[in-house]
N, C-alpha and C positions, 0 to 999 in steps of 0.2 A: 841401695844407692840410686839416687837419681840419675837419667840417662843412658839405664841399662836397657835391650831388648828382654824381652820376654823367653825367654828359653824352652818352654812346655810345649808339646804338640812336633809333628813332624816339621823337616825343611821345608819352605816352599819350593825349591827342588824337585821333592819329593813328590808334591800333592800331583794328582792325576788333571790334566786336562781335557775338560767338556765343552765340544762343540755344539753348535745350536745346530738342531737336524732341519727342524724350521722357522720358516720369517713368515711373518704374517705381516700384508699390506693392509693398512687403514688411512682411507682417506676423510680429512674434514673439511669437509667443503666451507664451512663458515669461516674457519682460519685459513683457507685459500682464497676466498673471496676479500675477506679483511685486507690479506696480505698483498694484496693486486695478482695473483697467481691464476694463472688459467691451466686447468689439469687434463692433461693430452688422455683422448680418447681409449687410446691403447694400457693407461693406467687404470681407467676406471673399468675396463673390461677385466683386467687383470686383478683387482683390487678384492682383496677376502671382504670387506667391508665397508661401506663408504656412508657417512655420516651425515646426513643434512642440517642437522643443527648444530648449533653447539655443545659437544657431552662432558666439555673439560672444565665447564664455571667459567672463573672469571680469569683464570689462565687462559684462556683458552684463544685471547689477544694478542697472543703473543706466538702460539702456538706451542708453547710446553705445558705438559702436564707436571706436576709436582707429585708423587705420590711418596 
């Protein structure tokens, strides 16, 4: 029948949840610059990464990646 769930596999109930233990900061300067944004000192100190071009293509205007 059409309209039915899927009945196979545990409840979502069930299923365990997973927290992210870590965040990683990545800054792109190109899509901060584009975007009129000025990124406070204490980020870029702070930042796992920080980017001076653009790595995202042609997203990267907008500031999302697509993957």
């Amino acid at each position: 029948m059409r309209g039915q769930l899927n009945q196979r596999g545990p409840k979502p109930s069930d299923l365990p949840i997973e927290r992210p233990t870590r965040f990683k900061l990545l800054i792109n300067r190109s899509v901060a610059k584009a975007l009129g944004l000025t990124i406070a000192p204490s980020l870029n100190i702070g930042a796992d990464e920080i980017l001076s071009r653009s790595a995202l293509g042609p997203v990267a205007k907008f500031g999302v990646a697509q993957i």
